[in-house]
C-alpha positions in Angstrom: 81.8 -25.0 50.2 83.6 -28.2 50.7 87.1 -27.7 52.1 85.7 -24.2 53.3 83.5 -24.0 56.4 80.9 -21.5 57.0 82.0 -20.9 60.2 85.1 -19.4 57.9 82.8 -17.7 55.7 81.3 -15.4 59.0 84.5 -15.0 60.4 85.5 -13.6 57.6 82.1 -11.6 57.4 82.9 -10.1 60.7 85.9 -8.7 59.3 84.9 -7.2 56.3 81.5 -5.7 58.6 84.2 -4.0 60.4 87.1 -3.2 58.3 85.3 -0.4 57.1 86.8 -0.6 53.4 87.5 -3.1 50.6 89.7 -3.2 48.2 88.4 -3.1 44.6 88.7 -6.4 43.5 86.3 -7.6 46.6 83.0 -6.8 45.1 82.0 -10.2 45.4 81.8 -9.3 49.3 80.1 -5.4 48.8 76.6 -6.6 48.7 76.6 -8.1 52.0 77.8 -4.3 53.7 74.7 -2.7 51.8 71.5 -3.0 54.0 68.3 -4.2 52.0 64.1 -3.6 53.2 62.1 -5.2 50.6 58.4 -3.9 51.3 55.1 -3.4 49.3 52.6 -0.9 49.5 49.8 -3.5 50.2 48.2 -3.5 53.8 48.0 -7.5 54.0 49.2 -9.7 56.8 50.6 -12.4 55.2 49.2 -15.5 56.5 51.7 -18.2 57.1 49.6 -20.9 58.0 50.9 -23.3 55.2 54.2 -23.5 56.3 52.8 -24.1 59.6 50.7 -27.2 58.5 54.1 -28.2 56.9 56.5 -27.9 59.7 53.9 -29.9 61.7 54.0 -32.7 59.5 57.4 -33.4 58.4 59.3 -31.9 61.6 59.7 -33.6 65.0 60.0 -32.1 68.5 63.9 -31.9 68.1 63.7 -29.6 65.3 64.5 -33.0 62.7 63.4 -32.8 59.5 62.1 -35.7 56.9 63.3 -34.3 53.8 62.4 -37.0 51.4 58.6 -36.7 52.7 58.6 -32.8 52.3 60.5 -33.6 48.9 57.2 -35.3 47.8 55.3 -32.7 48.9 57.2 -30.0 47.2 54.4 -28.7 45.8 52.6 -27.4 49.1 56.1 -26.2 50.0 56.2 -24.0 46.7 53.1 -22.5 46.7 53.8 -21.0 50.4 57.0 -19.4 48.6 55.5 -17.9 45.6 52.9 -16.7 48.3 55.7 -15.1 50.1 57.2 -13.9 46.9 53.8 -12.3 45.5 53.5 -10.3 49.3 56.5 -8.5 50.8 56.0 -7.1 54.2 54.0 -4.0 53.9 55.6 -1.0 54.3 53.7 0.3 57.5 53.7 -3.7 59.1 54.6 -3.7 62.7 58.4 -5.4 63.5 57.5 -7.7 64.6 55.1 -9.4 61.8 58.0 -8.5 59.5 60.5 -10.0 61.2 58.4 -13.0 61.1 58.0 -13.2 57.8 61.8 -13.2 57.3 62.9 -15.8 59.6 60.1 -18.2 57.9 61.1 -17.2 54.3 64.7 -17.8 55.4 63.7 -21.8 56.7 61.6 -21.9 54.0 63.8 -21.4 51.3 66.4 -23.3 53.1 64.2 -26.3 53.3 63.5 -25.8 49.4 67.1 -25.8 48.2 67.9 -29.0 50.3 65.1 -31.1 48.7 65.8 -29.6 45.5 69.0 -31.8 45.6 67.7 -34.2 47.5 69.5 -36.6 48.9 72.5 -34.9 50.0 74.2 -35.2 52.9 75.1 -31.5 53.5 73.9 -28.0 52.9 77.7 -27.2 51.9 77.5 -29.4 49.3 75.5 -27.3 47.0 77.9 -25.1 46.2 81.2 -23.5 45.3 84.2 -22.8 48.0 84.5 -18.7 46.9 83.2 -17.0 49.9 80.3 -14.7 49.9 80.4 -15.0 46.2 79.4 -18.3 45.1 78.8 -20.7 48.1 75.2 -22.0 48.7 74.3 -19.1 50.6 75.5 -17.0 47.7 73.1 -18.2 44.9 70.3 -16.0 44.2 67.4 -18.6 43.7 64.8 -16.9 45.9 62.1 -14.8 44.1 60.4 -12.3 46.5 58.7 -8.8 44.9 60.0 -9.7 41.2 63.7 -9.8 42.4 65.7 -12.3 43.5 67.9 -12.6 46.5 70.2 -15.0 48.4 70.0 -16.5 51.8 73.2 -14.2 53.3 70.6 -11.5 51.8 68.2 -12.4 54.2 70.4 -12.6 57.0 73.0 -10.5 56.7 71.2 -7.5 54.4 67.7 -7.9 56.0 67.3 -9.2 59.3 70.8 -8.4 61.2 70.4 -4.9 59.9 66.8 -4.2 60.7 66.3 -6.3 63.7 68.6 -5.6 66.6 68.2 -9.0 68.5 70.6 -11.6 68.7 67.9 -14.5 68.8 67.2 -14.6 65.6 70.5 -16.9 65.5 68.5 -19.2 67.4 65.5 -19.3 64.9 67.4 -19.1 61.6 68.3 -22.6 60.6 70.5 -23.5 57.8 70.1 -27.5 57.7 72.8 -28.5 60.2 72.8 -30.7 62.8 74.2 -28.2 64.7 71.9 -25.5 64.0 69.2 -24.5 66.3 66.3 -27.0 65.8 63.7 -26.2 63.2 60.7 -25.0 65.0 57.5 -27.2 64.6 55.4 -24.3 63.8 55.8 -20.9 61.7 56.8 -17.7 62.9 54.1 -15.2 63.8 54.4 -11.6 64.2 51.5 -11.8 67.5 53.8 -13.9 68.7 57.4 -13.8 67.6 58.7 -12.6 70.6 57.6 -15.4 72.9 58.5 -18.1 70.2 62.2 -16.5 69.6 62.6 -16.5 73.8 61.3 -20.7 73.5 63.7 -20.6 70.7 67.1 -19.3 73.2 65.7 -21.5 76.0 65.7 -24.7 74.0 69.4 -23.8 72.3 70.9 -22.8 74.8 69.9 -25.5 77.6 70.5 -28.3 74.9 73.8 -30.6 75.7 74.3 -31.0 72.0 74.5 -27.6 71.7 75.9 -26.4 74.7 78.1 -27.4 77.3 77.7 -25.0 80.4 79.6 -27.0 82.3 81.9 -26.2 84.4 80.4 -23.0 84.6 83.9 -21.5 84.5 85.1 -23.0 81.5 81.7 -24.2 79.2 82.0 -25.1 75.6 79.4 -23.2 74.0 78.1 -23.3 70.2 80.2 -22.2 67.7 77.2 -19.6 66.7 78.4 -17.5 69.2 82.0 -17.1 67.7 80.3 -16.3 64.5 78.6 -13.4 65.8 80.5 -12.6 68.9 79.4 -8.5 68.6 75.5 -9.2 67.9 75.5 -11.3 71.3 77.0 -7.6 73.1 73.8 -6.0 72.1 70.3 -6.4 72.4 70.0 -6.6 76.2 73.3 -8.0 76.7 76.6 -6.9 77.3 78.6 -10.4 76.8 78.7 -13.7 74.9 78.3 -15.3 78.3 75.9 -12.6 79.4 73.8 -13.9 76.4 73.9 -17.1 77.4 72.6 -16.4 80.9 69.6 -15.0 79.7 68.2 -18.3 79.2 70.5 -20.8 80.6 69.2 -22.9 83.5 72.6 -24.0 84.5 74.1 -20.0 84.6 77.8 -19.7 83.6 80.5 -17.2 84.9 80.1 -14.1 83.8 84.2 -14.3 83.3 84.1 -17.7 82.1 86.8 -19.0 79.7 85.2 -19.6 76.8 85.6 -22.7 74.1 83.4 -23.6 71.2 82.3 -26.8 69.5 83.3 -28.2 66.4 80.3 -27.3 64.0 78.2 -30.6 62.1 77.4 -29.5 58.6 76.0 -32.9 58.6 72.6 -32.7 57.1 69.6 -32.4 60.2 67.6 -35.2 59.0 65.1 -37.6 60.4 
């Protein structure tokens, strides 16, 4: 997407989620309406300790990431993935370890496509400018359980329809600077919940994502016009209500609400 943004692409998302129909010509958009639970019969916790030892190594405390190290240590980054793609969530896993599993095969995969066309200065760049058809999050280069899916798979067909919590917004990041940062360690379904609360508190209380000043008129994100209905649920009944959960600096719970420009610029070290 080059002259397209994604912030666009989930606008447009939103409407199609609602709308209800399409017309017959828009089955380059169906997909995305048509919920997806990869499982596997298998009883195994996956172990995500490799992508752990990665993150650690090759992503700082703001969530940056050196790509051209990681690049040279694709290797270790692949062998996690086909390790992800060789065990699907079990079928009778708690939520919360498969939730986990999908927020790190989503970062993980990300991660993977970027160094793939490494250097590159944005995610956008790697693909076409046809919404939810052939953009980067479009292109189905992620092997799990003998298929292959896309990254709006994972989001959209996976974890927003399973999982009814808004933070996962904070934890999924597509290789923005203005994405939430990359967490410094793997997802974990023992402890999922706490990391996805650190997650909110560290978005949401971070100037360069979030302006909650004056608390009558802050300039939040432009994740939370993307999803403006998913931040009405899960505990909360408004955008700003979302916000408040976590913010140390609270906001009106009328405020007037502007968003930032999004950076598609690439979040590297």
């Amino acid at each position: 997407m080059h002259s397209i943004s994604r912030f666009a692409s989930r606008l447009a998302l939103g409407t199609l989620l609602t709308a209800g129909t399409l017309a017959a010509s828009s089955c380059g958009y169906v997909g995305y309406l048509i919920p997806l639970n990869p499982t596997s019969n298998s009883g195994r916790t996956l172990d995500h300790s490799a992508w752990d030892g990665l993150l650690k190594k090759y992503v700082d405390d703001q969530g940056m990431v050196n790509y051209k190290g990681l690049q040279q240590d694709s290797a270790a980054l692949n062998a996690y993935l086909k390790t992800l793609g060789d065990n699907l969530p079990a079928k009778k896993s708690p939520a919360d370890e498969k939730l986990a599993y999908w927020l790190n095969a989503y970062n993980a995969f990300t991660v993977q496509r970027i160094i793939r066309a490494y250097p590159v200065k944005s995610i956008k760049d790697l693909g076409g400018d046809k919404i939810f058809v052939n953009t980067v999050w479009d292109q189905d280069f992620i092997p799990l359980g003998g298929k292959r899916y896309t990254l709006n798979d994972i989001e959209h067909r996976i974890i927003r329809k399973q999982f009814d919590d808004n933070r996962i917004h904070y934890a999924l990041v597509c290789a923005a600077m203005s994405c939430p940062r990359l967490r410094q360690e793997a997802y974990v379904g023992a402890r999922v919940q706490e990391q996805l609360a650190d997650q909110g508190r560290n978005f949401i209380n971070n100037p360069q994502k979030n302006d909650l000043t004056p608390a009558d008129k802050p300039t939040l994100s432009a994740i939370y016009s993307f999803y403006p209905k998913d931040f009405e649920k899960n505990g909360s009944t408004s955008i700003q209500d979302a916000v408040n959960r976590y913010a140390k600096q609270k906001i009106y719970p009328n405020a007037k609400l502007s968003y930032k420009e999004y950076n598609w610029s690439l979040n590297e070290q």
